[in-house]
TINUZA-241777 format. One record per atom (N, C-alpha, C): residue number from 0; residue in one letter; atom name; y, z, x. Coordinates in pm, 1 decimal, always signed. Layout:
BEGIN
<r NUM,"a","CA",<Y,Z,X>>,
...
END
This chain:
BEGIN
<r 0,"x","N",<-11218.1,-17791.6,+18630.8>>,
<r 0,"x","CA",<-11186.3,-17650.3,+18630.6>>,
<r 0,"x","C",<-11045.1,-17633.8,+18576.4>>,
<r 1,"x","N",<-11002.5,-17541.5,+18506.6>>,
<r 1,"x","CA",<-10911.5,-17486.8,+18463.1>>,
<r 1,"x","C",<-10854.3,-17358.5,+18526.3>>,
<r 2,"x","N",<-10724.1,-17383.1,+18509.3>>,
<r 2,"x","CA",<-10632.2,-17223.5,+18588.1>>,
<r 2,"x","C",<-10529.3,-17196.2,+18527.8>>,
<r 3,"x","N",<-10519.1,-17039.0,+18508.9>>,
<r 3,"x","CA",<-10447.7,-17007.0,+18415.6>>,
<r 3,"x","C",<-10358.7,-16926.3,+18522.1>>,
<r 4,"x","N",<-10225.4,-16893.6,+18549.2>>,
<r 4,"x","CA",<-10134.1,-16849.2,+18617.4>>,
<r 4,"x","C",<-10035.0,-16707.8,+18596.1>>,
<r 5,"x","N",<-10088.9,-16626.9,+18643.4>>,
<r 5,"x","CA",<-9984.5,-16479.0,+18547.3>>,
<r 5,"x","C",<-9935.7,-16438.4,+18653.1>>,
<r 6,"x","N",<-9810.3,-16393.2,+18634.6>>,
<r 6,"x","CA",<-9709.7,-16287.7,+18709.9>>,
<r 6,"x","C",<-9736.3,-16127.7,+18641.1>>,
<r 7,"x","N",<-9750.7,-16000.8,+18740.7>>,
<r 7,"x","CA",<-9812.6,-15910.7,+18646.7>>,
<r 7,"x","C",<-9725.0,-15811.4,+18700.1>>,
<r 8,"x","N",<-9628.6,-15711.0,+18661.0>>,
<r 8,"x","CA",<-9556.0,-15582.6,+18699.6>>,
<r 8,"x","C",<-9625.5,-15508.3,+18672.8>>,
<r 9,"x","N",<-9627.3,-15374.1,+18783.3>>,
<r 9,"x","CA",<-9747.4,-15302.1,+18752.7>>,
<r 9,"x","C",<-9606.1,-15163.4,+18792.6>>,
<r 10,"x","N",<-9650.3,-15059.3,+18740.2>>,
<r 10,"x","CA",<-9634.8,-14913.1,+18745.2>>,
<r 10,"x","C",<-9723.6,-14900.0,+18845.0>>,
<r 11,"x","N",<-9609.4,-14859.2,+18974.4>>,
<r 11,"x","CA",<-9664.2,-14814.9,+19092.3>>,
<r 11,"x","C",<-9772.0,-14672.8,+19087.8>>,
<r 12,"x","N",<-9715.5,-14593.5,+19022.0>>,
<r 12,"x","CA",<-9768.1,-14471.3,+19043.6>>,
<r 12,"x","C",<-9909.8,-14447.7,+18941.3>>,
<r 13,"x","N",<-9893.7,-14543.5,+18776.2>>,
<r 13,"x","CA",<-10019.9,-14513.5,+18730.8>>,
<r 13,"x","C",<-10086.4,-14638.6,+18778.6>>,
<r 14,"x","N",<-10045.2,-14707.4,+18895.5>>,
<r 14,"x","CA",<-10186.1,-14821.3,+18916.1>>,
<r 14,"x","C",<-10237.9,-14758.5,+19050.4>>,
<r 15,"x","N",<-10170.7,-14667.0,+19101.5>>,
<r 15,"x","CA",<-10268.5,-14574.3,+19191.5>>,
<r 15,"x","C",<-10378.9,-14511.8,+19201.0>>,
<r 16,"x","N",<-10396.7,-14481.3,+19108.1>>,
<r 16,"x","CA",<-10509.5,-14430.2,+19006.6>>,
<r 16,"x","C",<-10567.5,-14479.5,+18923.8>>,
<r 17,"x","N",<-10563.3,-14611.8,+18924.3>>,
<r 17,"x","CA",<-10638.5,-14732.9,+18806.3>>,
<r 17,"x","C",<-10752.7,-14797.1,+18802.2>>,
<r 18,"x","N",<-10796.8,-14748.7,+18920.8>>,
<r 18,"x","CA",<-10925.3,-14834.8,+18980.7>>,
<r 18,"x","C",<-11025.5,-14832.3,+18858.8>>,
<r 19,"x","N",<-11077.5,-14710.3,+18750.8>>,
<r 19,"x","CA",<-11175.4,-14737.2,+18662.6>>,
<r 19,"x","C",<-11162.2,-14807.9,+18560.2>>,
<r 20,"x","N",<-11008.0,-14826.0,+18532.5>>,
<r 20,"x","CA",<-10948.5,-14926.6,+18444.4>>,
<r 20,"x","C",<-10955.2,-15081.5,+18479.1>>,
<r 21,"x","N",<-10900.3,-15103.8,+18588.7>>,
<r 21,"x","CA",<-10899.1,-15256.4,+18626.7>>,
<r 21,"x","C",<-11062.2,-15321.7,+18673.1>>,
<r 22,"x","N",<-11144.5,-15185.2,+18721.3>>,
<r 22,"x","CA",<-11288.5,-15232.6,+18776.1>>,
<r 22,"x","C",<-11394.9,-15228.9,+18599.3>>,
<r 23,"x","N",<-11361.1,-15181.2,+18503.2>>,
<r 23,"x","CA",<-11408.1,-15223.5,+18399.6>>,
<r 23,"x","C",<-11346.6,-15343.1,+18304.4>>,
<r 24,"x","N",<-11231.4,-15405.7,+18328.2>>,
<r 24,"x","CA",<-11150.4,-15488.5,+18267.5>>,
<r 24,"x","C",<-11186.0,-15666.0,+18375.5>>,
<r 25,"x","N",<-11225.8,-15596.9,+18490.4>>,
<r 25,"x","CA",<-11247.5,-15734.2,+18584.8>>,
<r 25,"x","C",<-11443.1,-15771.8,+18557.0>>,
<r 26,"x","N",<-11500.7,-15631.7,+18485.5>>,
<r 26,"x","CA",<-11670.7,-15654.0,+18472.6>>,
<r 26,"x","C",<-11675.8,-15726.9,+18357.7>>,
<r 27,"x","N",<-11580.9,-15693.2,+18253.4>>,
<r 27,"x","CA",<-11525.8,-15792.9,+18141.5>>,
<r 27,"x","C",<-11521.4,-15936.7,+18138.2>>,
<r 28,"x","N",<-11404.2,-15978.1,+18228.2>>,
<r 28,"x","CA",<-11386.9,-16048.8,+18246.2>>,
<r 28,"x","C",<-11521.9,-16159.6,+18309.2>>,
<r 29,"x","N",<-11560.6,-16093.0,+18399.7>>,
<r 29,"x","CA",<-11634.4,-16189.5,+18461.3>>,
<r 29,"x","C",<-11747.2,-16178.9,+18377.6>>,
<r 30,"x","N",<-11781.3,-16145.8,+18292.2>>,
<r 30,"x","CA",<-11863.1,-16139.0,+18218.9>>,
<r 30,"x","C",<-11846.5,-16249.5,+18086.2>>,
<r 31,"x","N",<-11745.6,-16319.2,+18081.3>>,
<r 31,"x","CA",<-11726.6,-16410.9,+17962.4>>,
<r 31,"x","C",<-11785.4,-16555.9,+18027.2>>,
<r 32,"x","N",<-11829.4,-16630.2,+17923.4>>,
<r 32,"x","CA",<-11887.0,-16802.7,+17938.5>>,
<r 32,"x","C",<-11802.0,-16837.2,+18020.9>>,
<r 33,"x","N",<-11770.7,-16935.5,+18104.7>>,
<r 33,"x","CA",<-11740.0,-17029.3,+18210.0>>,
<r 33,"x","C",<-11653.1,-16977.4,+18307.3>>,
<r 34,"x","N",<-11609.3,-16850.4,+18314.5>>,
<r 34,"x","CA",<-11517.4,-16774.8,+18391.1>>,
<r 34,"x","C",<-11576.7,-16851.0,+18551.0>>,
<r 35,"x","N",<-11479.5,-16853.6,+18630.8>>,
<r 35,"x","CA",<-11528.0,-16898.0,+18754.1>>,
<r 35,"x","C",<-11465.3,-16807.0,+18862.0>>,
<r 36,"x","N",<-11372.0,-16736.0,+18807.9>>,
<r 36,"x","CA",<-11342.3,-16627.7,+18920.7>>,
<r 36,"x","C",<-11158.2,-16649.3,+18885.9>>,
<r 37,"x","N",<-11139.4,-16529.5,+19041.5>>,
<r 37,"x","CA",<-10968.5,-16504.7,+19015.8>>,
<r 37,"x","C",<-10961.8,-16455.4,+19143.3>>,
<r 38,"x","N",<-10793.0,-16496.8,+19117.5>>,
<r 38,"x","CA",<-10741.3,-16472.6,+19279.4>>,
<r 38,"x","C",<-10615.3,-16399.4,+19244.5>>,
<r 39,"x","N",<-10625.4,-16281.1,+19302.7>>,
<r 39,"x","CA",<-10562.1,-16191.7,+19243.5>>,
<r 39,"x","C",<-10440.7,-16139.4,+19410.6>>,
<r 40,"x","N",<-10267.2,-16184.9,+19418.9>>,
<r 40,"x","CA",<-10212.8,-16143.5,+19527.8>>,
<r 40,"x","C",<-10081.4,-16048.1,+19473.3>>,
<r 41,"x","N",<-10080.4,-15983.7,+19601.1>>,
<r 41,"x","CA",<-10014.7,-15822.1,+19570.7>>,
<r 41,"x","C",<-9897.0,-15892.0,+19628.7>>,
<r 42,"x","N",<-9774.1,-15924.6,+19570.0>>,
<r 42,"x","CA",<-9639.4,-16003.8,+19650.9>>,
<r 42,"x","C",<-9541.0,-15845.9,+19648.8>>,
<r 43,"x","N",<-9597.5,-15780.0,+19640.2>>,
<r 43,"x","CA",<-9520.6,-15636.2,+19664.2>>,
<r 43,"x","C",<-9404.3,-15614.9,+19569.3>>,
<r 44,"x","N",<-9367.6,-15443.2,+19523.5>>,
<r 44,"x","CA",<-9289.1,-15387.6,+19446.1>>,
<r 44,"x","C",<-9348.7,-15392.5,+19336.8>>,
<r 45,"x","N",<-9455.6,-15371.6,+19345.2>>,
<r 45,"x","CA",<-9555.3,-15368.7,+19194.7>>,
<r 45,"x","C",<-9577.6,-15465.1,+19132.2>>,
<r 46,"x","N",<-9567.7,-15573.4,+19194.2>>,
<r 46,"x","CA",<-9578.4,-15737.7,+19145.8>>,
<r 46,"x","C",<-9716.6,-15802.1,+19191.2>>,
<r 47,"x","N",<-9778.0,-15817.9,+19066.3>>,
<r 47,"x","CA",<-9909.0,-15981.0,+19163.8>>,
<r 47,"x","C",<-9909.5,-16080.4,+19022.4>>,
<r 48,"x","N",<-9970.5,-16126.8,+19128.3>>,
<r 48,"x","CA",<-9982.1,-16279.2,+19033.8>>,
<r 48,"x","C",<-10081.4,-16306.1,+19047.0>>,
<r 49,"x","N",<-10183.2,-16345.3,+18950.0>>,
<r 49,"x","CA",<-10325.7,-16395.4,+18955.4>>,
<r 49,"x","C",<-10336.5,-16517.6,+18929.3>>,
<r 50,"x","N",<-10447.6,-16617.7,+18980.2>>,
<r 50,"x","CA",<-10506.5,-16712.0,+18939.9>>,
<r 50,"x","C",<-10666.0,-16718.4,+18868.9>>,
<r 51,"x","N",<-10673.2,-16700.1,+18749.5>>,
<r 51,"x","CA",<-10778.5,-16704.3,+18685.1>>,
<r 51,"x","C",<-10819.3,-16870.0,+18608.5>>,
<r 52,"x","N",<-10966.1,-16853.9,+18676.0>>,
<r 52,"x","CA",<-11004.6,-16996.7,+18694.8>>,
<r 52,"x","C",<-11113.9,-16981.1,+18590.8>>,
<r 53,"x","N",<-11100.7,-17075.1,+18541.6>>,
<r 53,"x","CA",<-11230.2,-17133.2,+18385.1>>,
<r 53,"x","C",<-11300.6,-17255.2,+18383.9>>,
<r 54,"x","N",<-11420.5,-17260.3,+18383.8>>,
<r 54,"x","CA",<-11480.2,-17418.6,+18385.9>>,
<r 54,"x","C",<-11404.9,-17504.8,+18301.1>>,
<r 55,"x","N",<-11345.6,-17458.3,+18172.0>>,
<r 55,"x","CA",<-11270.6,-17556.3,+18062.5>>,
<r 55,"x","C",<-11229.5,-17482.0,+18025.5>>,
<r 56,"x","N",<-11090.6,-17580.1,+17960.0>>,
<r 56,"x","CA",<-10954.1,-17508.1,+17903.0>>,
<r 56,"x","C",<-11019.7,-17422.4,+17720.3>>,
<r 57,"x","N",<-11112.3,-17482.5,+17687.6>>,
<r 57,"x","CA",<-11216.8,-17396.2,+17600.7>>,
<r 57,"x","C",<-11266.7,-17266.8,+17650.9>>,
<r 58,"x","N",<-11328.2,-17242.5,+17763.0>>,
<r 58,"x","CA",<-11382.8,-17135.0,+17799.2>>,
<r 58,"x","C",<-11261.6,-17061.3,+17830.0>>,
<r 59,"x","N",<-11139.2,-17075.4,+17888.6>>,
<r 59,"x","CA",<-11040.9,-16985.0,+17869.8>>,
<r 59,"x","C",<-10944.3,-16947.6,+17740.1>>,
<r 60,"x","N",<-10945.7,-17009.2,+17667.0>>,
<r 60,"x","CA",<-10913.1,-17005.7,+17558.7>>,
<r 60,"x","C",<-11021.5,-16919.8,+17482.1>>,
<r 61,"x","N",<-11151.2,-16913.1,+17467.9>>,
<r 61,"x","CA",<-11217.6,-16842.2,+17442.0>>,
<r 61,"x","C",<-11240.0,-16714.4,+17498.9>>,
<r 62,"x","N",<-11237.8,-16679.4,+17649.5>>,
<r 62,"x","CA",<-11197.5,-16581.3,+17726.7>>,
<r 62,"x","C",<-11088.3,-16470.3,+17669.4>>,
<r 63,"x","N",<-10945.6,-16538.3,+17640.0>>,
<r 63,"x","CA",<-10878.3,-16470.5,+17634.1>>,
<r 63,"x","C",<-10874.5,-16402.9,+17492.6>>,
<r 64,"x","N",<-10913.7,-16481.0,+17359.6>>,
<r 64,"x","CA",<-10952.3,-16409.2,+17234.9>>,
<r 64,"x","C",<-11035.3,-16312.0,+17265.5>>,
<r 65,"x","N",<-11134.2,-16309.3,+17360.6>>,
<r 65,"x","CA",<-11216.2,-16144.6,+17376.7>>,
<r 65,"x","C",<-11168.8,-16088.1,+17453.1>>,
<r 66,"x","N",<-11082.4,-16139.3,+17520.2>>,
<r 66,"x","CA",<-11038.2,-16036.7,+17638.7>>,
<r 66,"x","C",<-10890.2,-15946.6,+17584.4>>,
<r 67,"x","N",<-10827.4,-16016.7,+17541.1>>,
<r 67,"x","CA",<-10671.0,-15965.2,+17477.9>>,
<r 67,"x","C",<-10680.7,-15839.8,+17468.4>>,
<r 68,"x","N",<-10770.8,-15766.1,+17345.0>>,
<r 68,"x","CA",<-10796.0,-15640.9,+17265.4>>,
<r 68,"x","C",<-10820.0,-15537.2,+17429.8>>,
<r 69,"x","N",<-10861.7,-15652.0,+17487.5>>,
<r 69,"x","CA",<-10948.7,-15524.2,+17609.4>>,
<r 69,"x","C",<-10828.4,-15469.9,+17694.4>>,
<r 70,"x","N",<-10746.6,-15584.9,+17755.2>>,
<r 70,"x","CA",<-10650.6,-15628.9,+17801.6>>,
<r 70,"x","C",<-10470.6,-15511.3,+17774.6>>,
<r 71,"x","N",<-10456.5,-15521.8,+17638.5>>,
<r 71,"x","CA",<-10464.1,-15421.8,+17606.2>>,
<r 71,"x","C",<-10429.6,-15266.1,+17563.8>>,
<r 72,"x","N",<-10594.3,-15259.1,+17622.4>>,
<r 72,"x","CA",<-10639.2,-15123.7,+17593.5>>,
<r 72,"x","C",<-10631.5,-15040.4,+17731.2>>,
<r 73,"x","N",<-10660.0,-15134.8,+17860.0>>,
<r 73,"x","CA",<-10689.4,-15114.4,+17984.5>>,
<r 73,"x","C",<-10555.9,-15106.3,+18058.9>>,
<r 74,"x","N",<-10488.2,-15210.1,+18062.4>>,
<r 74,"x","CA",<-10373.3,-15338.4,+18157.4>>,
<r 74,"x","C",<-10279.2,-15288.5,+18119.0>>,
<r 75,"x","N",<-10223.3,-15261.0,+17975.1>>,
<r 75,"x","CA",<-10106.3,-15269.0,+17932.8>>,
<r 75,"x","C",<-10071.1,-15123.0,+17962.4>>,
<r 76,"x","N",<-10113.2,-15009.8,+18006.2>>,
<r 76,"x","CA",<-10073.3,-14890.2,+17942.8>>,
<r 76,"x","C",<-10003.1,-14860.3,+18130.4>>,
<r 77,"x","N",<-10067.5,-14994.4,+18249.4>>,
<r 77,"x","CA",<-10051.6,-14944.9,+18333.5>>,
<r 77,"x","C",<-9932.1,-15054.3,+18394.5>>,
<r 78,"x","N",<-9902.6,-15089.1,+18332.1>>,
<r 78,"x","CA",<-9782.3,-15241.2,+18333.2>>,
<r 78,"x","C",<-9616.0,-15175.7,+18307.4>>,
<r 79,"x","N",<-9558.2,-15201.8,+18396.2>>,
<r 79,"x","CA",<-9400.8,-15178.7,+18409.2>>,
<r 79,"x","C",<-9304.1,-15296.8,+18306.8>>,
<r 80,"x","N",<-9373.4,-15394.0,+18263.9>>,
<r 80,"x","CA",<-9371.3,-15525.3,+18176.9>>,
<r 80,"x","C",<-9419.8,-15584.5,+18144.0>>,
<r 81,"x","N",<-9380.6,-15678.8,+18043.5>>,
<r 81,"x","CA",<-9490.9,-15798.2,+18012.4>>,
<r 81,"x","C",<-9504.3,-15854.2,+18122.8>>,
<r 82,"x","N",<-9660.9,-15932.2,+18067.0>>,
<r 82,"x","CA",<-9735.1,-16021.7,+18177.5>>,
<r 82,"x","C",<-9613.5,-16174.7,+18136.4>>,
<r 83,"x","N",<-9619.8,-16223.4,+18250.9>>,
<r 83,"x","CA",<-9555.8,-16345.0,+18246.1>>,
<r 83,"x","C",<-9634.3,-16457.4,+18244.3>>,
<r 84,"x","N",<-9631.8,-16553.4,+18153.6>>,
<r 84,"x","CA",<-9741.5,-16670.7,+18207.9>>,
<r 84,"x","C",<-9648.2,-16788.9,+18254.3>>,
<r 85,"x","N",<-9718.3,-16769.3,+18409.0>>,
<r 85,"x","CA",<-9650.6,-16891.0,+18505.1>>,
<r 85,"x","C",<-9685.1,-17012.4,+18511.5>>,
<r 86,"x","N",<-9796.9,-17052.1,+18408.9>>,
<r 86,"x","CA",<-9836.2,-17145.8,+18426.1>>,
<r 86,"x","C",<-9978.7,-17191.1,+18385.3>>,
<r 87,"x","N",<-10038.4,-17293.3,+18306.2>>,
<r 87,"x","CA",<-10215.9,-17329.2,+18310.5>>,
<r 87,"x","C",<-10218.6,-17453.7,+18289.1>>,
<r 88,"x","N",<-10315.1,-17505.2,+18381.8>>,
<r 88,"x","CA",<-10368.4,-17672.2,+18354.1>>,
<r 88,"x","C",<-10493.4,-17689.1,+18454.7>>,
<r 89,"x","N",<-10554.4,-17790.7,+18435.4>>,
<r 89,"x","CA",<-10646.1,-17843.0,+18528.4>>,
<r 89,"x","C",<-10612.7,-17859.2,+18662.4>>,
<r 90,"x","N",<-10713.0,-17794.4,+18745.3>>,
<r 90,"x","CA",<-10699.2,-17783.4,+18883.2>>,
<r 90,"x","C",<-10684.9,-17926.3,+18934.4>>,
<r 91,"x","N",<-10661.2,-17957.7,+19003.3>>,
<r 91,"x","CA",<-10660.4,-18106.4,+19069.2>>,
<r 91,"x","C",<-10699.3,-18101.0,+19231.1>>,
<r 92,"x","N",<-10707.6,-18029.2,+19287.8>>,
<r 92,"x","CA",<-10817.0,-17981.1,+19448.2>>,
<r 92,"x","C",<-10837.6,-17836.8,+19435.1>>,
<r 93,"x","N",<-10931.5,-17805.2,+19532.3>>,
<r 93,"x","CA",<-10986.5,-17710.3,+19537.8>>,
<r 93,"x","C",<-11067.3,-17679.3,+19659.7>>,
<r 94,"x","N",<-11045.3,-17569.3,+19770.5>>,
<r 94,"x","CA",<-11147.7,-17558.4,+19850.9>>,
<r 94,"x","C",<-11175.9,-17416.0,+19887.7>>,
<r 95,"x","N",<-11182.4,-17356.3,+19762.5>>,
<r 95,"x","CA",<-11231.2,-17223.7,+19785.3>>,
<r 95,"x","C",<-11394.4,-17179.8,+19822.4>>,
<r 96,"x","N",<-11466.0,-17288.0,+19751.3>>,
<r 96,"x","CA",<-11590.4,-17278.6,+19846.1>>,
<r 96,"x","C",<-11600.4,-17251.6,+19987.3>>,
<r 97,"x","N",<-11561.1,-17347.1,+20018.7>>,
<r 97,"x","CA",<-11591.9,-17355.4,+20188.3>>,
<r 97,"x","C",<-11495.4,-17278.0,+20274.8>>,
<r 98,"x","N",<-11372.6,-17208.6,+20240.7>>,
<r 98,"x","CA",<-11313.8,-17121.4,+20278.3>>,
<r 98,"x","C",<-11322.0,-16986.3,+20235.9>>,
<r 99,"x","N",<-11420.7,-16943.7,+20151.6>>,
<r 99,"x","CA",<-11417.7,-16807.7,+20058.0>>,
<r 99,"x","C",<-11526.1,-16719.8,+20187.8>>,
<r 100,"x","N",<-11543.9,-16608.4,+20113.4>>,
<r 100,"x","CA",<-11578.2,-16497.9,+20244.1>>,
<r 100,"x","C",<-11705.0,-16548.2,+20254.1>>,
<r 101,"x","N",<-11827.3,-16519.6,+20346.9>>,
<r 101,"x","CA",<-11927.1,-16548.9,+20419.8>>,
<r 101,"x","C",<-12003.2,-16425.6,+20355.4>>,
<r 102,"x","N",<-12142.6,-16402.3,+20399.2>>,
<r 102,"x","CA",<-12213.9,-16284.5,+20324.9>>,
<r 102,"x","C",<-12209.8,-16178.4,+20388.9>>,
<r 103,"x","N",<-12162.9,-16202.7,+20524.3>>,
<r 103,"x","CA",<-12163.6,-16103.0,+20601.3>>,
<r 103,"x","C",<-11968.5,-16001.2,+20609.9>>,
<r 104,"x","N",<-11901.7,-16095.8,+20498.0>>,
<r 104,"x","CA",<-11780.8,-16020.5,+20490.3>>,
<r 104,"x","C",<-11767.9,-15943.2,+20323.0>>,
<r 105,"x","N",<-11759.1,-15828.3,+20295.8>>,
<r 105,"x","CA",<-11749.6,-15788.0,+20140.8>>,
<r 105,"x","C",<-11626.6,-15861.7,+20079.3>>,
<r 106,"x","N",<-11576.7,-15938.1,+19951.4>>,
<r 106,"x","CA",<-11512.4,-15948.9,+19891.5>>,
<r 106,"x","C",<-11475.3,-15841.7,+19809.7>>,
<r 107,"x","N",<-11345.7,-15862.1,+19822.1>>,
<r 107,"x","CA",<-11216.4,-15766.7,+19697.4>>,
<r 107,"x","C",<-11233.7,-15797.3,+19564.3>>,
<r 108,"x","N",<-11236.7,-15665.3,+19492.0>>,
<r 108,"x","CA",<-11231.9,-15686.8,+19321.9>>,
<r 108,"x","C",<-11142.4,-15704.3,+19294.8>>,
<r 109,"x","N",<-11115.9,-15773.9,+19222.5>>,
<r 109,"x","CA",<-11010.5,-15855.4,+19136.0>>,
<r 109,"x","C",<-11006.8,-15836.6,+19024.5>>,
<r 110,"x","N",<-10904.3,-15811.6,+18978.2>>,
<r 110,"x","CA",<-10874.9,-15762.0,+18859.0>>,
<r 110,"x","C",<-10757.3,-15833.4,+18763.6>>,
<r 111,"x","N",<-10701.0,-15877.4,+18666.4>>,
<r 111,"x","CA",<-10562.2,-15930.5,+18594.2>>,
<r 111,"x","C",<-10641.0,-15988.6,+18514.9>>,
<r 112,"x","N",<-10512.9,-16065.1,+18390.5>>,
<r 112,"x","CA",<-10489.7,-16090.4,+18259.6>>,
<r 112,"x","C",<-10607.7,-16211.0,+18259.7>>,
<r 113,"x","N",<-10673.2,-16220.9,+18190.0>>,
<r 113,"x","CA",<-10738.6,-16319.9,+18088.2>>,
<r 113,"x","C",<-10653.9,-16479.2,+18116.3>>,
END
């Protein structure tokens, strides 16, 4: 698995109102070849940082050529700055399986950069 690492400033006041933007930009997303999901945390003052995870450093690399244009069109207009990239390489553990929500708890949409 592959992980790609972004720091994201967001405009407090137009990401209040963003939900049809980020919930069509995250149907996107998860919608590309090997995407495996994202972990998307709010570290406050209009700041998160995502972890977007790819079966191979191909499938994100391919991800992000379709996603960019979308990215954007959607992300950028609601961003206080550039996205920062904190970081991407091969995961080396992992135990989000067996710790991720149960069926009986709803998971959060997640939303950020390619």
């Amino acid at each position: 698995m592959y992980a790609i690492l972004r720091r994201n400033s967001y405009d407090a006041t137009k990401l209040a109102h963003a939900e049809p933007a980020l919930a069509e930009f995250q149907a996107m997303h998860a919608a590309q070849p090997g995407y495996c999901g994202s972990i998307v945390v709010d570290i406050g003052d209009g700041q998160r940082v995502a972890v977007n995870l790819w079966a191979t450093e191909r499938d994100a690399a391919a991800g992000q050529t379709a996603l960019v244009p979308q990215l954007r069109r959607l992300l950028e207009p609601l961003m206080s700055g550039p996205s920062q990239l904190v970081g991407a390489g091969e995961v080396v553990a992992s135990d989000l399986a067996r710790s991720g929500p149960t069926t009986d708890q709803p998971s959060a949409t997640t939303q950020e950069q390619p």
